[in-house]
N, C-alpha and C positions, 0 to 999 in steps of 0.2 A: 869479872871472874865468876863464875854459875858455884853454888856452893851444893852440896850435896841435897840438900832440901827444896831445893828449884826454883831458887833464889836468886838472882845477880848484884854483884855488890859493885857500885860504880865508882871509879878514883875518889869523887870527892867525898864517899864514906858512904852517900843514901843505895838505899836498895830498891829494885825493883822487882814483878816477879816475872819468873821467864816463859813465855809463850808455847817454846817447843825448841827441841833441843835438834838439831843436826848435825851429820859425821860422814867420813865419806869409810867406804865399805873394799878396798883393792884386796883380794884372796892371797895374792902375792906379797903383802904386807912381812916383811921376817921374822916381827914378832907376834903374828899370827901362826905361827907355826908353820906357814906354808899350807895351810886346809884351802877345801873346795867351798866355792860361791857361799852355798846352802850355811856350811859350818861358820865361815866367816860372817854373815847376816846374823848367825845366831848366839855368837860370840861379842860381836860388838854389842848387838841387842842386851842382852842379860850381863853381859860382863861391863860395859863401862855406861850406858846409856839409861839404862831401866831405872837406876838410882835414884835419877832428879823427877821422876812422878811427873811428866808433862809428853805430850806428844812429840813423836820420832819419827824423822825421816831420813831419808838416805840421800844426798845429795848427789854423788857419786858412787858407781861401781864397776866390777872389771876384774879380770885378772891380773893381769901384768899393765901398768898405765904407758908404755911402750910399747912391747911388741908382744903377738898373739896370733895363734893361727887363725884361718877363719873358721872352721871349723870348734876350736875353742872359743871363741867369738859368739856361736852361735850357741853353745852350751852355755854357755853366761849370762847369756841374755835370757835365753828361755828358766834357767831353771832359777835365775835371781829374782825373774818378775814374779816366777809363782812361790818362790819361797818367802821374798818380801810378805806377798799376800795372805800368808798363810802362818805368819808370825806378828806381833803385836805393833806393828809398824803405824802411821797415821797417813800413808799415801806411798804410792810406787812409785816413784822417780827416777834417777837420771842414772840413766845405762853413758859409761864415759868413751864407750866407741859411738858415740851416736851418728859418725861418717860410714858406719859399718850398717847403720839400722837402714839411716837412705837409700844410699846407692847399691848397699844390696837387697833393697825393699824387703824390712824383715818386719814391716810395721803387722802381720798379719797375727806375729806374737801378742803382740798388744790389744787387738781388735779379739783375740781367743780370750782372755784374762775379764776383758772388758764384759762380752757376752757372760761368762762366767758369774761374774759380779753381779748381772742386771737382776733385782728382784733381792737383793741379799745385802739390805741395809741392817751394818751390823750394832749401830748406834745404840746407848742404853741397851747391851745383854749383856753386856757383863763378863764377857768371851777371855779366857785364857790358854795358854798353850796347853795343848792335850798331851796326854800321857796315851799315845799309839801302839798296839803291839802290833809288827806285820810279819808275818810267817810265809813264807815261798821256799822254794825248792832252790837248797844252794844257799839261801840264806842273804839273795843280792837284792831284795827291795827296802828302801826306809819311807815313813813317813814321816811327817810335820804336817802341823793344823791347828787351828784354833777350835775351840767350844764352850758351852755353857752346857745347862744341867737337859735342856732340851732340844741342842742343835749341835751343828758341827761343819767345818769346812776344812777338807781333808786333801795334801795334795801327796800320792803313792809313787817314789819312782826308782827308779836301778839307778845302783848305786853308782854306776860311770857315765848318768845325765850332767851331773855338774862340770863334768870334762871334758864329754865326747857324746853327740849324736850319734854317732855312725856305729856302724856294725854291732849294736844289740838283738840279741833272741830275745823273740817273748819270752813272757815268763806266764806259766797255768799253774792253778791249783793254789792261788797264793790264798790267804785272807787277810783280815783286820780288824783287831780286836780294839774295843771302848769300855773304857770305864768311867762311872760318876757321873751317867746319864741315869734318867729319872723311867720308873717305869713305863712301859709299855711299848706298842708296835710305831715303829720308823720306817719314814719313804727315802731309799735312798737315790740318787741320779749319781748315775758316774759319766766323766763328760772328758769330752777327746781336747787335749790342750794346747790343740795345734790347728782343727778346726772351728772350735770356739761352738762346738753342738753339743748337746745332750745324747751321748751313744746309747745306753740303756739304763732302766732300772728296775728297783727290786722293792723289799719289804723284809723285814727283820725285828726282831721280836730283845728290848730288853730287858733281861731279870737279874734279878738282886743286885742292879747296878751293873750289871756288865752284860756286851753283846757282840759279838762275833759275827761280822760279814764276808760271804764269801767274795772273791774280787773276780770279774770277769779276767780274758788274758790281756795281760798287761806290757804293753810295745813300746817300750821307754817309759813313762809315763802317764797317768790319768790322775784327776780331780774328784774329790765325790762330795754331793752336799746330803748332809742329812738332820733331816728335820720330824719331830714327835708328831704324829696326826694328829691334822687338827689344830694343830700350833700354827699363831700368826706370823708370819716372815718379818712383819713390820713393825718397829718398835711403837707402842703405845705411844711414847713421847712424842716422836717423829713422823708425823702424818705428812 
């Protein structure tokens, strides 16, 4: 039995300590409330897992471990794998339709996430969930992301990604606000999460801890990384 401290206690009374803790993550869970993918990742995360101080993974996930449209299928996958990554997790794992990922070749989500990642070892920074403010018109985008005092990986989307691809409007005019970064000018990339490219980027200026970026239009979805000029991407430790 794992004891609060990350510990495992075994029948015959000795202890060992625990490596990493795993859970499976179903949205449809009832004592989840019935919330979307994103909410339930981030509910197991902080609510039952964060406690024992050791690495976390998701074994399984999904909506309904039954039955699902494909369509919802497709919301699931895509907005778990970037939510997973974008919360304090130790690897992205097992999507529980994965007869849905084959046969309907939906591997190119994975291959977007993957490009995403390349260059962005987060090892030794010290990265915690961020405190995001996002502003749009209508009030339909959230974010979720990790950061430190010099970086950030930030993933922006409409709020009916975790349920439903289909028939969203863009949204212009939105932003995104940071705080309890370290002074000065950041590069930021905002990148298409479904082609797995670098769409565009920019440059943004923080002061007194806090900075404001504007968000290009946003069509379901996008990623942004942003990093202090001049700051190494690669951890000192981890050559």
């Amino acid at each position: 039995m794992a004891r609060q401290d990350g510990d495992v206690r075994e029948v015959d009374g000795s202890v060992r300590p625990l490596d990493l803790v795993q859970s499976n993550a179903y949205s449809k869970y009832p004592e989840l409330g019935q919330v979307d993918v994103v909410a339930t990742l981030s509910k197991i995360y902080h609510d039952k897992l964060k406690q024992f101080g050791r690495p976390v993974i998701i074994a399984e996930y999904g909506g309904h471990w039954m039955k699902n449209s494909r369509s919802a299928l497709d919301a699931e996958l895509h907005s778990g794998l970037w939510a997973t990554a974008m919360m304090p997790y130790a690897g992205n794992t097992g999507f529980w339709w994965w007869l849905h990922v084959h046969f309907a070749d939906r591997y190119s989500h994975y291959r977007a996430l993957a490009n995403y990642m390349k260059g962005e070892d987060r090892r030794g920074k010290a990265l915690v969930q961020g405190n995001f403010l996002v502003t749009s018109p209508g009030d339909v985008l959230k974010a979720v992301g990790l950061q430190n005092a010099s970086s950030a990986n930030v993933w922006v989307y409409h709020q009916q990604v975790p349920t439903s691809l289909r028939w969203i409007l863009p949204v212009r005019g939105a932003t995104l606000g940071f705080a309890g970064l370290k002074e000065g000018a950041y590069r930021i990339e905002f990148w298409d999460t479904y082609k797995g490219v670098k769409a565009s980027e920019t440059t943004a200026r923080c002061v007194g801890g806090q900075m404001v970026v504007k968000l290009p239009e946003v069509s379901r979805d996008i990623a942004l990384k942003v990093h202090l000029e001049g700051a190494a991407r690669t951890s000192p430790n981890h050559k």
